[in-house]
N, C-alpha and C positions, 0 to 999 in steps of 0.2 A: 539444788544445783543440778543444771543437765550438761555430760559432756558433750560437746558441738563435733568436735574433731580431738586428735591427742596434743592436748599442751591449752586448750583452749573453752574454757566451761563459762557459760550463761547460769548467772545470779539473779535468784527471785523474788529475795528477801521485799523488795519493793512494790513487787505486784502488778502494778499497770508502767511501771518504768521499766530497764533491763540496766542491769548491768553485764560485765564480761571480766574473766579475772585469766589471763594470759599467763601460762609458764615460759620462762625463760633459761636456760643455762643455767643462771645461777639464783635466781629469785623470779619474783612475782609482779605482775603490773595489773595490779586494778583501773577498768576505763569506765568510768560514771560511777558515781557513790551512791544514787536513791536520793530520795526527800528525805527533811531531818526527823521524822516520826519512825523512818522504819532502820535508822542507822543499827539500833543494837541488834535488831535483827537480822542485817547483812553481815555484820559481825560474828554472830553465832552461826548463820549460814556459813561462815567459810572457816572457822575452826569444826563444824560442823562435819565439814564434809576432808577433812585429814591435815587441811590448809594450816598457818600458821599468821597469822597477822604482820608478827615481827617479818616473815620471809616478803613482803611488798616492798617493792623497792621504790617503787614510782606510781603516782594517780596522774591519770590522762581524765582530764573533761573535756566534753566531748563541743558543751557549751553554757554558758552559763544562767541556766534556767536552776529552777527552785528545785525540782523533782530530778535533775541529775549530778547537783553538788551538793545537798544539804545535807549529805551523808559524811559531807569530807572530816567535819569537826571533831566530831566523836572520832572518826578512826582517827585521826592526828592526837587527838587524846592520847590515844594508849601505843600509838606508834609514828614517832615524827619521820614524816616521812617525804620528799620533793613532788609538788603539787605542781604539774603540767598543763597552759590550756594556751590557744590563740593569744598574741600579744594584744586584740581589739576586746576580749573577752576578759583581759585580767584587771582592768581598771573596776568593773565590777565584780569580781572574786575578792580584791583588797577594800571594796566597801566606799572605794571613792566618788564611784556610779550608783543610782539606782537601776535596778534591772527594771526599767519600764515598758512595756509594749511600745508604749509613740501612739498608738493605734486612738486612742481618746474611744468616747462612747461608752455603751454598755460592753463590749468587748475588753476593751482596754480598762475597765474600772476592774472586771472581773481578774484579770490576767492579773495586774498589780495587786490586788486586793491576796491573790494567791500566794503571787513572791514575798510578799510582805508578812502577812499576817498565819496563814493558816499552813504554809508549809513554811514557817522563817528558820536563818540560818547564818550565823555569826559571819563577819568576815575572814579573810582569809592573812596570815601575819604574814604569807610569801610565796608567790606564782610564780614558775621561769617558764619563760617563753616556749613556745613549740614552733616551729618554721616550718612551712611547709616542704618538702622534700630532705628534710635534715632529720639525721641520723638518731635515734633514740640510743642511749646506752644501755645490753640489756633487750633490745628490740631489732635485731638488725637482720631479721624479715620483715619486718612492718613498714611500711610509708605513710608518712603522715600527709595527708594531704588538704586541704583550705578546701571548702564546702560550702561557701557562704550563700544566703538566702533566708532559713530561718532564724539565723543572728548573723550578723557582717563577721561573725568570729567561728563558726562554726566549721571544726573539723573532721574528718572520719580518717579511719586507716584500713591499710591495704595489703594483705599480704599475699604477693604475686604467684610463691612457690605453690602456696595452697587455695588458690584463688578463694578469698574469702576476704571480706568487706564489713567492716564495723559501721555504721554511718548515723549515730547518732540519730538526731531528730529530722533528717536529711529528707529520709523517706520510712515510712511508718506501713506495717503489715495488717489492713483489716480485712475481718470476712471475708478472707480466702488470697485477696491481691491488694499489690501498694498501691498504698495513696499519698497523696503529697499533706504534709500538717493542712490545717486548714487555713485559708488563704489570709483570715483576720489574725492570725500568730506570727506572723513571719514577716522580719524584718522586709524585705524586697522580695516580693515573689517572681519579678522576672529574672534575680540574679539565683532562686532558685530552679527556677526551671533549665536557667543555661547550668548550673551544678549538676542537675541529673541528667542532662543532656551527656554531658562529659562522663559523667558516671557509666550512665550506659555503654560507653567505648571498653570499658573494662571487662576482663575475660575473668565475671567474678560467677564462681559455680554456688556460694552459700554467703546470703544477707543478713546480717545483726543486725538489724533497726534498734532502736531506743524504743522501741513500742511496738509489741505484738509479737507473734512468734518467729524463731531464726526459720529463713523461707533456703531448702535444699533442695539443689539439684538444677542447676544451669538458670538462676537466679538473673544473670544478664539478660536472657528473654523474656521475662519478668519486667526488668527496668525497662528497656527498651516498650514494651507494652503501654507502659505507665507511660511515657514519651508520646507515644501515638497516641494516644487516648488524649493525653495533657494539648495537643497540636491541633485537634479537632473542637475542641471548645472553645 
């Protein structure tokens, strides 16, 4: 576990995923659980590091991919607790959907063949809703906000006091600077590009991607980069 700022620590138990586990007032908000292989490990990471399980009050996903909810089960094991995501994202959280790419080809065999089999992970008995600009209880520095592009359901949050940005699989940190997922994972890559477009409007000083390390210190010139570069090709 590293702390980001105070009240707000990056989870690593997953390794090439991230999660982030938020103090609140009066309890805990976990955003992204991990794939279902490294669950007991994220688990022991946060008793680990002084945390309490039972003190999470709320799971925010971020989207419904293999590698950021397959964590959720095992902790609903041992502490029931209100599982948050996109209202487009929760008809696959409850198992009614397959999480499929769309994508067909050798792409789309590989991506399904992931969700499916080699990171699998039970459905979910119950999602409530997250709306974009609507209040979390428990969270009332954070905005939620609709990110869509790499799933039509994809959310990040924002917390304006501390400019600082969660954004999921939105945009990802490699080799020094973001990049956008790669263009074969993503649901609609032009309603991702207008996503970080807007993104980039925000006065966010420190990045959480869902992949790669939290990028500090005036991180909007960062996105905005990623923008110009994305404009030129």
């Amino acid at each position: 576990m590293k702390r980001i700022i105070d009240g707000l620590y990056l989870l690593e138990a997953s390794r090439y995923v991230n999660s982030y586990l938020i103090e609140g007032p009066s309890d805990l908000t976990l955003v992204d659980t991990g794939h279902s292989r490294s669950a007991e490990a994220l688990i022991r990471e946060i008793k680990g590091n002084g945390f309490f399980v039972r003190d999470i009050g709320r799971v925010i996903i971020t989207h419904a991919h293999a590698d950021h909810v397959g964590g959720a089960a095992a902790l609903l094991e041992r502490h029931p607790v209100k599982l948050f995501a996109h209202p487009k994202e929760i008809p696959i959280l409850l198992g009614k959907e397959l999480p499929r790419s769309g994508k067909g080809g050798i792409t789309g065999f590989v991506m399904d063949f992931v969700n499916e089999h080699l990171l699998p992970w039970p459905a979910m008995e119950a999602v409530f809703p997250l709306e974009p600009g609507g209040a979390v209880r428990g969270m009332a520095q954070w905005q939620i906000m609709n990110t869509p592009g790499h799933t039509p359901g994809s959310i990040s949050l924002f917390n304006p006091a501390k400019q600082v940005l969660i954004c999921g699989d939105v945009i990802a940190h490699k080799r020094g600077r973001l990049e956008l997922p790669p263009a074969a994972y993503n649901a609609s890559n032009a309603a991702l590009r207008r996503t970080v477009e807007e993104l980039a409007k925000l006065d966010t000083d420190i990045l959480c991607p869902g992949h790669g390390p939290v990028l500090r210190g005036g991180a909007f010139r960062y996105i905005e980069a990623l923008v110009a570069r994305r404009r030129t090709h």
